[in-house]
N, C-alpha and C positions, 0 to 999 in steps of 0.2 A: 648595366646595372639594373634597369629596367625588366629584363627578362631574369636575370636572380631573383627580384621579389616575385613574379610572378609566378616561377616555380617555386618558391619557399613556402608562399600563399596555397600555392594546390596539395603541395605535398602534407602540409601540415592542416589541411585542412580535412584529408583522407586521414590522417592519423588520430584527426579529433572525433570525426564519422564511426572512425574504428573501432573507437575506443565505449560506443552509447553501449550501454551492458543489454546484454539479453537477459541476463540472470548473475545477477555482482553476488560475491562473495567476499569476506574482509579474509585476510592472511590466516588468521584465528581458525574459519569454519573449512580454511583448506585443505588444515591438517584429518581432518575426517572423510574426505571428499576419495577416498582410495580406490582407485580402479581395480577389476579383475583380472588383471595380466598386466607384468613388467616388462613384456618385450611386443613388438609391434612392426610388424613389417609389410612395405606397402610398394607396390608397383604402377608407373604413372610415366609422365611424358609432359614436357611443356616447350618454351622457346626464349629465348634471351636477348634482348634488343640494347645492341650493348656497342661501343666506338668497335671501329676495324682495331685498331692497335694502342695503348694507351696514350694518352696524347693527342689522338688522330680527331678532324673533323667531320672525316663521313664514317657512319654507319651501316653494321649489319646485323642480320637476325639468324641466328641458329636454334635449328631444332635439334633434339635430345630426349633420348630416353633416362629414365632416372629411378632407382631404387634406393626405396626408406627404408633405416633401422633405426628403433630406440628403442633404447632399456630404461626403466625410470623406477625408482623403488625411494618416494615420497617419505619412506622410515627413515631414510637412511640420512647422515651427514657429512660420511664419507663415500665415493664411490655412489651418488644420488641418481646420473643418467648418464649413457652414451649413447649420440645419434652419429649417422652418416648419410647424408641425401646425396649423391653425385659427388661432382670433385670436393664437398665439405664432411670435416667432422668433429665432433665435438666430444671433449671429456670432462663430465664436472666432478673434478677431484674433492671438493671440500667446496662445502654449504651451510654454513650455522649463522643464527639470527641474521646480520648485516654484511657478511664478508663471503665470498664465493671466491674460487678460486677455480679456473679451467686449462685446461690442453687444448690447445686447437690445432688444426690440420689442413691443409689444402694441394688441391692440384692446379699447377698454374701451367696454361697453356704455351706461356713464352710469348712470341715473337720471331715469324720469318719474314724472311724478304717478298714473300711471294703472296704476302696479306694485302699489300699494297703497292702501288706505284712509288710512291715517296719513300718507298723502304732500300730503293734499290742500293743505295750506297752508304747504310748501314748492317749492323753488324746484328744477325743472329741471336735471340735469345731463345734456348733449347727447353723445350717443357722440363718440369722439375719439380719437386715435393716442398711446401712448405709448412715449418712447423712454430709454433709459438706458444705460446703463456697469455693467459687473460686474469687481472685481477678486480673484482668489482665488491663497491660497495653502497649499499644502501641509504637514502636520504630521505628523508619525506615526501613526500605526494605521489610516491610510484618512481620515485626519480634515484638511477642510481650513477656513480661515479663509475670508472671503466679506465684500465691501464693496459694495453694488449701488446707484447714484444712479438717482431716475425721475423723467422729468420729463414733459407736455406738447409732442408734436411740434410742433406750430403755436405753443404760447406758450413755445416753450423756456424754463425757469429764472425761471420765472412759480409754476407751483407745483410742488412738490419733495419728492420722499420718499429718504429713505435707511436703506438696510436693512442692520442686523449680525448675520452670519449664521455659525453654529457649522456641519458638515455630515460626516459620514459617507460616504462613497463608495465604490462596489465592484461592481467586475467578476468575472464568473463566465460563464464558456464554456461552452454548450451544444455546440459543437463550431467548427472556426476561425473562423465569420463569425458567428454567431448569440450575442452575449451576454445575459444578465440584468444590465440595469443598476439597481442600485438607489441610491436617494438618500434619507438619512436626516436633517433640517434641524430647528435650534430655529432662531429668530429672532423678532430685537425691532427696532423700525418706528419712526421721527421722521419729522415731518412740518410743513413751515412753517406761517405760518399760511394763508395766500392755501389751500393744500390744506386743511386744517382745518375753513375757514372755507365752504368749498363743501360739504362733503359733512357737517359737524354742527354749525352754527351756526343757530340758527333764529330764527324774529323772530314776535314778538309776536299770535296770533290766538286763534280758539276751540279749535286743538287745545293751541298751547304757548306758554310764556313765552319772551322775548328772552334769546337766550343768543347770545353769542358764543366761538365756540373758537379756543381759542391754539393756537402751534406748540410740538411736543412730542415727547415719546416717547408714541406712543400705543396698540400693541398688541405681544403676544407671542406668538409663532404656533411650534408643532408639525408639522411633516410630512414623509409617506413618500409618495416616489414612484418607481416601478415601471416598467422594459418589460417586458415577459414573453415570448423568444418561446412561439409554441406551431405550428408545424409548420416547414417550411421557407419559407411565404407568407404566414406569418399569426404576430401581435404585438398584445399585450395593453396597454395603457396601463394603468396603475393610481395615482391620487392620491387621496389622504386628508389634510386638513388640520383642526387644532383651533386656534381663535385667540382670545385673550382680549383685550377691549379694556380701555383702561386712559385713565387721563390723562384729558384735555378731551373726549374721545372718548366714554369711559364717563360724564362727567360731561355728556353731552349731551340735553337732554329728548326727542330723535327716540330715542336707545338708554336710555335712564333710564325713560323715560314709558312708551311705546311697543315699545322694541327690547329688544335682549338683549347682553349685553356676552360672552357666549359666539357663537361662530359659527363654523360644521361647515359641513366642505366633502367632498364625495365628487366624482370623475369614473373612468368608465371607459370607454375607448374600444377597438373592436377594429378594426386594422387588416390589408387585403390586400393583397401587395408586387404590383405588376402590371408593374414593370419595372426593370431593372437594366444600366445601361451605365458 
């Protein structure tokens, strides 16, 4: 319990640091604020320090290369921006006063056997595309509400996660095109069973006993995430994440036996803008 507050204490204490304006602007003077090109593409490299497999309690770091795209057109209310930075991306279908509404996307790595020792007598999980819905809405102080459905692109609505998300949000101008955007997020994670049951249900060998996992609430997660610029071609990525698992999750003999029901996430990527039209 001890070492929860002390990450909550760092993490949110970067998100408060983050957040000193270099140059504030109110929602009002942003609508004037209009960059000279709607699309932006940038090439870059960082590294991921992130659990061997989910669940698991040792760590590794991967390096990666990674290429930006966003489109962003500030007029608009439908159709306002799409990015893609590496395995993410993001669609904001509809933006007006307090309600946003996105598409999101991801590439999930899976899970094999050969990630780890403790994996040897479970079962495979094959990389694979996933896709979902985000729906957020605005609150006072910077603070917005967040409902985000995930599901399997191929098995649509096969397996399912749904995320409730508290979030912090705040722009700070470097000068009219360059902001520090930073994003400050609690959230707590459900999960059916069919997802549960793939990623911590185990079956009977010489590492672990027959557990099957229900569907559930099954983790609580902490994080700040950061752009940073830092020249006029050059941009900082910055994510920190703390997540506690809980539920059938934590009750799992791969995270009970084996794993850790704490699990730290760092990424930091720097990228260079190499065109602008």
């Amino acid at each position: 319990m001890i070492k929860f507050y002390k990450i909550f204490i760092i993490i949110f204490t970067i998100g408060i640091f983050s957040n000193i304006p270099l140059t504030a602007y109110s929602d009002d003077d942003l609508k004037y604020l209009k960059p000279k090109f709607k699309n932006t593409l940038s090439l870059g490299g960082g590294f991921i320090y992130k659990p061997t497999y989910y669940g698991s309690s040792s760590i590794r770091t991967v390096w990666f290369p990674s290429i930006y795209y966003k489109y962003e057109n500030r007029e608009n209310d439908i159709f306002k921006s799409f990015s893609i930075m590496g395995p993410f991306a993001s669609l904001e279908l509809y933006n007006f006063k307090n309600f946003s509404f996105n598409i999101l996307g991801e590439y999930d790595f899976g899970r094999q056997k050969g990630d780890d020792n403790s994996l040897t007598h479970t079962k495979d999980i094959d990389p694979h595309f996933n896709t979902g819905l985000e729906i957020g809405y605005k609150i006072p102080y910077d603070l917005a509400l967040e409902v985000a459905y995930e599901t399997g692109a191929t098995s649509f609505g096969d397996d399912m996660i749904l995320r409730y998300s508290l979030s912090h949000n705040k722009y700070f101008w470097v000068n009219f095109t360059q902001p520090v955007i930073n994003k400050l997020s609690l959230t707590t994670s459900y999960a059916n069973k069919s997802w549960m049951n793939e990623w911590f249900s185990t079956y009977a060998s010489a590492d672990y006993s027959q557990y099957d996992a229900k569907g559930g609430f099954y983790s609580t997660k902490l994080s700040n995430m950061s752009i940073i610029p830092a020249g006029e071609s050059i941009s900082l990525f910055l994510n920190i994440e703390y997540e506690k698992l809980q539920g059938n999750a934590a009750d799992s003999p791969l995270v009970k036996d084996q794993g850790s029901k704490t699990q730290y996430k760092f990424m930091f990527v720097v990228l260079f803008k190499i065109a602008e039209f």
